[in-house]
C-alpha positions as CSV (number, residue, x, y, z in Angstrom):
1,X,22.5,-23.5,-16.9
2,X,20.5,-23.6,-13.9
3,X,17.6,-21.2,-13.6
4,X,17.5,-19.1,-10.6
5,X,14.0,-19.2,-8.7
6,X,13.7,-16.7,-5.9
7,X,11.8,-18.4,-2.8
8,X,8.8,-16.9,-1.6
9,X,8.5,-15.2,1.7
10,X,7.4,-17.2,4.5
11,X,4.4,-15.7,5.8
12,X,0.7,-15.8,6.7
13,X,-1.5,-12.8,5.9
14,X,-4.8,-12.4,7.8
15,X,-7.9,-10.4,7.4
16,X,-10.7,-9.6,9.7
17,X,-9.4,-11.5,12.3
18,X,-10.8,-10.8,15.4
19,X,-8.6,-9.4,18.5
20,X,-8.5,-13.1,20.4
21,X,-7.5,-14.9,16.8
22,X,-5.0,-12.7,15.7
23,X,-2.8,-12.5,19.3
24,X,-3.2,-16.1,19.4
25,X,-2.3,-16.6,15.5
26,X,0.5,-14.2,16.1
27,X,1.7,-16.6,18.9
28,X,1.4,-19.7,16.5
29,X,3.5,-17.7,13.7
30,X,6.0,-16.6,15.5
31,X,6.5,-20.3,17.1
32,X,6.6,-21.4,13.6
33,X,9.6,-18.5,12.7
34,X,7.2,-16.7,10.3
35,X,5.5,-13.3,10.2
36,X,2.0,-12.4,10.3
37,X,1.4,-9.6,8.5
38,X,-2.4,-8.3,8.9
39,X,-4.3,-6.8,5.8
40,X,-5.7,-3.4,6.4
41,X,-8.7,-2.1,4.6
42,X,-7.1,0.5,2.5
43,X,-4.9,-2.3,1.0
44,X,-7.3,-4.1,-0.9
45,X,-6.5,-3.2,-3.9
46,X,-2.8,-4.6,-3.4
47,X,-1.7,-7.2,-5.2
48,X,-1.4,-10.9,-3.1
49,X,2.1,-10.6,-4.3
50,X,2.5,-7.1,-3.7
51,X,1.6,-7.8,0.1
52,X,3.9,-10.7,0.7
53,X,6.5,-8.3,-0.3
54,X,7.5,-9.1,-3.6
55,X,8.2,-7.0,-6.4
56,X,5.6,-7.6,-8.7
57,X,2.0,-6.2,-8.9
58,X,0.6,-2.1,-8.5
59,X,-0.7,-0.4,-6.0
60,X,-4.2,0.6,-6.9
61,X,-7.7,1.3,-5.2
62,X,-8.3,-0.4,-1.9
63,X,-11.8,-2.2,-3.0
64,X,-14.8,-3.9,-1.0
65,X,-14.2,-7.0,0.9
66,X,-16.2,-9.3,2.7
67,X,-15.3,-9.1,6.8
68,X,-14.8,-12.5,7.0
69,X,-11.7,-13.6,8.9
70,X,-9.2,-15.6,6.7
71,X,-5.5,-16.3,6.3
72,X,-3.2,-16.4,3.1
73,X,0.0,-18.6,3.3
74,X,3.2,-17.9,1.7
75,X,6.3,-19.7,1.2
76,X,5.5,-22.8,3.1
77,X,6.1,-26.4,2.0
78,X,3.0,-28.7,2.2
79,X,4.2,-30.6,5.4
80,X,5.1,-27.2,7.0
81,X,1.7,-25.7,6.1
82,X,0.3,-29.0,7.6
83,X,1.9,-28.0,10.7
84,X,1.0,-24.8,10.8
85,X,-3.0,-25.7,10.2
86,X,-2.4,-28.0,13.2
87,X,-1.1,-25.5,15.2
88,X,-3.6,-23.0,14.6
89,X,-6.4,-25.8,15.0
90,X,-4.9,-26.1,18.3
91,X,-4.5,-22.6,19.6
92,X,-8.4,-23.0,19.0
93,X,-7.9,-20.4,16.1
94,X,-11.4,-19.9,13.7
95,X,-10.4,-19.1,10.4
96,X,-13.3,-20.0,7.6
97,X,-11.6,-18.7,5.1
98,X,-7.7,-20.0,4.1
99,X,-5.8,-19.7,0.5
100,X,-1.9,-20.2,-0.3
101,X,-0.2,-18.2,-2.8
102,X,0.3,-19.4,-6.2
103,X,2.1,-18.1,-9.1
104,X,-1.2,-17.6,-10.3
105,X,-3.0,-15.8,-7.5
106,X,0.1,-13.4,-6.6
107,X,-1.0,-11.4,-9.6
108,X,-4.7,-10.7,-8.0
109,X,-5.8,-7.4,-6.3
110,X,-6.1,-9.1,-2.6
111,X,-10.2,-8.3,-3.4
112,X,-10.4,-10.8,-5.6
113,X,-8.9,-13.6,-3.9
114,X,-11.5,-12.5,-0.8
115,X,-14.0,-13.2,-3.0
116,X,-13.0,-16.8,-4.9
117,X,-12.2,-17.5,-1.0
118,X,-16.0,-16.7,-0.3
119,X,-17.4,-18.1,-3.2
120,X,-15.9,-21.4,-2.4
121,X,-16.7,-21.5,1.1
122,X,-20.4,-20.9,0.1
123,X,-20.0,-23.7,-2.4
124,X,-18.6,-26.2,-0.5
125,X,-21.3,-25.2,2.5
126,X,-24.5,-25.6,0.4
127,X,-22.8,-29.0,-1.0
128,X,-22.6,-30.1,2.7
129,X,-26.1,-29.1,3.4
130,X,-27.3,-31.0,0.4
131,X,-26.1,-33.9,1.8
C-alpha cells in the first residue's frame, strides 16, 4: 500500500519587499503559474505552513521581525526553483534574504525563520569579509 503524500502549494511568500520588487516579483510569479502571497506584519506569528495554506500549525501572536526583504518558496522542484531565481535575477529583483519550505521549517512561527534567514546572511557576510 502506497502512501498518500499531499504536494505542497506552489508558491512564493515575500516580506518587506519594497513597492518596485514586489510588482516586478509578482510579474515573475505569475509568468511562472504561481502565487505570490505577501506576509503582513500581523502574521508573524503564523506558522510557515500555516501561510502556504496548509492545515497544520496555530495562529498565535504576530512577533518582531527584521524589515528585510526576503522570499519563501513552496512546492517547487529544484530545476523549477532554479528557474524561478533566474527569473527574478533577471527582472533585476533584490532579495537578500531567500528560504524553501521544508518539512521541518513549516512547523516555525514565520518569526523564527526571519531570523535563521538573518542570522545566516550575517554569517555568510562576515565569512566573505574575512576573506
Amino acid at each position: 500500500m502506497k502512501a498518500h503524500i499531499a504536494a505542497l502549494p506552489r508558491l512564493v511568500l515575500g516580506w518587506a519587499l519594497p513597492d518596485a520588487d514586489r510588482a516586478a516579483l509578482e510579474t515573475v510569479c505569475r509568468t511562472a503559474g504561481l502565487t505570490l502571497r505577501m506576509v503582513e506584519p500581523a502574521e508573524t506569528g503564523l506558522t510557515v505552513g500555516r501561510l502556504c495554506g496548509l492545515p497544520e500549525g496555530r495562529n498565535a501572536d504576530a512577533l518582531p521581525v527584521p524589515a528585510t526583504a526576503a522570499a519563501v518558496f513552496c512546492g517547487l522542484s529544484g530545476p523549477e526553483l532554479d528557474g524561478l531565481l533566474a527569473a527574478i535575477r533577471a527582472a533585476g529583483v533584490q532579495i537578500p534574504l531567500k528560504a524553501v519550505v521544508t518539512a521541518h521549517n513549516r512547523a516555525w512561527p514565520f518569526a523564527r525563520l526571519m531570523e535563521e534567514l538573518t542570522e545566516e546572511h550575517a554569517a555568510i557576510r562576515a565569512a566573505q569579509e574575512d576573506k
